[in-house]
C-alpha atoms as one frame of an Amber mdcrd trajectory, in Angstrom:
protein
-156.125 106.704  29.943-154.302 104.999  32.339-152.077 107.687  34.061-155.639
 109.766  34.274-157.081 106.586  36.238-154.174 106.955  38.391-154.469 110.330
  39.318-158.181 110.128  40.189-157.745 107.443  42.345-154.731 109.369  44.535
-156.756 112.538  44.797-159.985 111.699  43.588-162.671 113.394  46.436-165.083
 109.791  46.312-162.307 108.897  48.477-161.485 105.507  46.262-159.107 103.844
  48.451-156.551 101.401  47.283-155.026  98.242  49.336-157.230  99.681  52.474
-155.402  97.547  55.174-152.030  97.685  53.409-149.746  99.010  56.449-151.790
  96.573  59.023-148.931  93.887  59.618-146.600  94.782  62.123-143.623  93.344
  59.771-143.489  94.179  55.815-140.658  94.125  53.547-139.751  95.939  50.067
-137.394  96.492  47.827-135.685 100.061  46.291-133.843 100.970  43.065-132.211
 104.904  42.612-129.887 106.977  42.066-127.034 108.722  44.349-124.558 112.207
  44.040-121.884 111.729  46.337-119.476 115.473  47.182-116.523 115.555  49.653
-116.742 118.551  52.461-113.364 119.361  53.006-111.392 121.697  55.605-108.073
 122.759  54.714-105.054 124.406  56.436-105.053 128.173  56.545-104.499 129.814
  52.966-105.076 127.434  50.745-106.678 126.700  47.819-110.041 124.999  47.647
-109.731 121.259  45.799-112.328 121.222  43.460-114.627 117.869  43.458-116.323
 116.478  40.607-119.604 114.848  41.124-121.075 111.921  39.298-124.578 109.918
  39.522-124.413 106.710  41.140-126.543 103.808  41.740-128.586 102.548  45.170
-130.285  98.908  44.853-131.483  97.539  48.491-133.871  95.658  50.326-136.622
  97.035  53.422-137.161  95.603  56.440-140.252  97.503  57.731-141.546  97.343
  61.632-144.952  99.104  62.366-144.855 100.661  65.381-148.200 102.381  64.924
-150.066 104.037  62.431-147.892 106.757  62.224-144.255 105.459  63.279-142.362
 102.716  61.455-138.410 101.404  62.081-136.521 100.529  59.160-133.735  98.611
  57.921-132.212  99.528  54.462-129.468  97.376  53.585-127.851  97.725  50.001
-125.322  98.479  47.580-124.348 102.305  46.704-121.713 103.015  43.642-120.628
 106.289  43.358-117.609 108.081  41.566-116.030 111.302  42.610-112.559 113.171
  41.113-110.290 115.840  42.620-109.360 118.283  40.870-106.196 120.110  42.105
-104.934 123.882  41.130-101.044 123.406  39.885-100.606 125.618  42.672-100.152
 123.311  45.280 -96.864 121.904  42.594 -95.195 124.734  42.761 -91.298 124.395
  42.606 -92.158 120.920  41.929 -91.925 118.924  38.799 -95.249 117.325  38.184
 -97.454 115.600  35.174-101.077 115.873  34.191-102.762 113.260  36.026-101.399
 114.355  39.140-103.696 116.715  39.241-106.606 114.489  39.237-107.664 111.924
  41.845-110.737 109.732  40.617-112.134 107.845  43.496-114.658 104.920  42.996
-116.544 103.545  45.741-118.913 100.438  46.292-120.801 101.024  49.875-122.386
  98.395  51.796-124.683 100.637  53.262-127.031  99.919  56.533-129.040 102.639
  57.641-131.266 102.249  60.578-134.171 105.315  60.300-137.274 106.046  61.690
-140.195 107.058  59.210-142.948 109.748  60.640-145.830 109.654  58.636-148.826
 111.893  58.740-152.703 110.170  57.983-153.281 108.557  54.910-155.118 110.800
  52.467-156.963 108.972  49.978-154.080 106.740  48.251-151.024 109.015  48.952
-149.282 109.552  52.905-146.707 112.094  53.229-143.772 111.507  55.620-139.819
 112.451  56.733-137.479 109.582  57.860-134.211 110.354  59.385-131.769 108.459
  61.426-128.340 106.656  61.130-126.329 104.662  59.007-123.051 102.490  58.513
-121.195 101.465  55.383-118.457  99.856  54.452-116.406 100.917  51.876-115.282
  97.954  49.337-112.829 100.128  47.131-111.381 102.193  49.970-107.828 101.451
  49.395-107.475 101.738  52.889-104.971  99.307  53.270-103.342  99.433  50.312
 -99.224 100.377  50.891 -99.495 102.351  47.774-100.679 105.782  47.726-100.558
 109.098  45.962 -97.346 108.889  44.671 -98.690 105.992  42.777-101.834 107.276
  41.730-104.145 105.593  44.356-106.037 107.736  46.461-106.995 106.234  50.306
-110.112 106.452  52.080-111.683 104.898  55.549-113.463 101.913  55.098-115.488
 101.764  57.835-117.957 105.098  57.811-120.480 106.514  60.422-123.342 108.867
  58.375-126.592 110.881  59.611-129.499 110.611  57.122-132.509 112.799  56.777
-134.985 112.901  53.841-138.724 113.026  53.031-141.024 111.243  50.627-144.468
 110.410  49.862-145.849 107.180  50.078-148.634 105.798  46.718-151.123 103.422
  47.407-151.424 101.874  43.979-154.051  99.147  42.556-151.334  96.314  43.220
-148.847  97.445  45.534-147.179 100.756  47.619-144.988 102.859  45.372-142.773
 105.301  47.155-140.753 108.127  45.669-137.971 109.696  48.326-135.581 112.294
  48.713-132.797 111.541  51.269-129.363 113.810  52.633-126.934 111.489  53.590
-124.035 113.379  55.996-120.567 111.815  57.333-119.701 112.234  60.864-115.922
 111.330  60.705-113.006 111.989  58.701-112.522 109.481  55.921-109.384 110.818
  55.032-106.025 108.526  55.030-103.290 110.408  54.926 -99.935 109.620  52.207
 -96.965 108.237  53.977 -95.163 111.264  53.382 -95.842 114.193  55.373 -95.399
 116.542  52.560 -97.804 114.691  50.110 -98.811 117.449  48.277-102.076 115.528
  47.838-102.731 115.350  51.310-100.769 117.790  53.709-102.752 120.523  53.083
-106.081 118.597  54.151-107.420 118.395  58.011-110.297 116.397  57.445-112.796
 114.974  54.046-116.547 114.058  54.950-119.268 112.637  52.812-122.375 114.345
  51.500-124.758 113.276  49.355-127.960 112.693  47.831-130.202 109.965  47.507
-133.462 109.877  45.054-135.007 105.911  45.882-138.047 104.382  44.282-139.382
 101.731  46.965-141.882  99.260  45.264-143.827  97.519  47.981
């Protein structure tokens, strides 16, 4: 009975409108919870082998900073914390004439983002209880497991990464005037735009050598409650 009530109110044609002056102040703030797939796009030397990457869902919790620049513009600041988990898989291939075990070729890589995006949300009119709208912009992050740092590298099973990253983010959602509050479902690319790749201290790493650069993609589904 309940998820009916909710329905008519969103799209109901009496025009029932919900939290009428909701998006008024010029400040707001909300929180998000979701879920993240993280991929590597990677260019390699000529004639090689592609390294197959293994994607896993991760988890985005953050807060909202919202400034209303009109009723149609907004600025926002997203600061949270992204987990994600990726593996590379590598073909034998790039062993050959080389002794090698099992795990060498697999490199699991576990990250924990800080991750600040500054966007700017375009919203059409409200319609009854629901408002459409794309948000793009740009973000930072910093990289708590990058291993950047870290003297060890392939050779001893740890895999290094920037810490410091640069992304482009573009995305739509749909914004849910509820009874009590704003709900907001949203779909969101998130695109690197440097190389995160550290390379081993040998030259002939055969985990490295034969890669020129290794950029984040991703996806983010968030659930902002407002």
């Amino acid at each position: 009975m309940c998820g009916h009530l909710v329905v008519a109110q969103l799209f109901s044609k009496e025009r029932i409108l919900n939290n009428e002056n909701f998006d008024k102040p010029q400040l707001s703030y909300a929180y998000y919870l979701g879920f993240n797939v993280y991929d590597y796009n990677i260019d390699y030397v000529p004639s090689v082998k592609d390294i197959q990457v293994l994607k896993s869902v991760g988890l985005n919790v953050g807060l909202v900073g919202n400034f209303r620049v009109n009723d149609y513009i907004d600025i926002r600041l997203e600061p949270g914390l992204v987990i994600s988990k990726r593996e590379l898989n590598y073909s034998n291939s790039y062993f050959n004439g080389i002794s090698y075990l099992e795990r060498d070729l697999s490199r699991e890589i576990q990250s924990t983002f800080v991750h600040i995006p500054l966007l700017i949300k375009l919203s059409t009119k409200r319609i009854n209880n629901f408002k459409p709208f794309i948000i793009g912009g740009f973000s930072t992050a910093l990289n708590l497991s990058s291993q950047e740092n870290n003297p060890d590298d392939n050779s001893s099973n740890t895999f290094r990464v920037t810490k410091n990253n640069l992304y482009y983010e573009l995305g739509i959602g749909i914004d849910l005037y509820l009874t009590w509050f704003k709900f907001t479902p949203s779909m969101r690319g998130i695109f690197s735009i440097q190389n995160e790749l550290v390379n081993d201290i040998d030259p002939n790493s055969r985990w490295t050598k034969n890669m020129t650069q290794m950029e984040t993609r991703g996806l983010f589904i968030n659930f902002t409650f407002q």
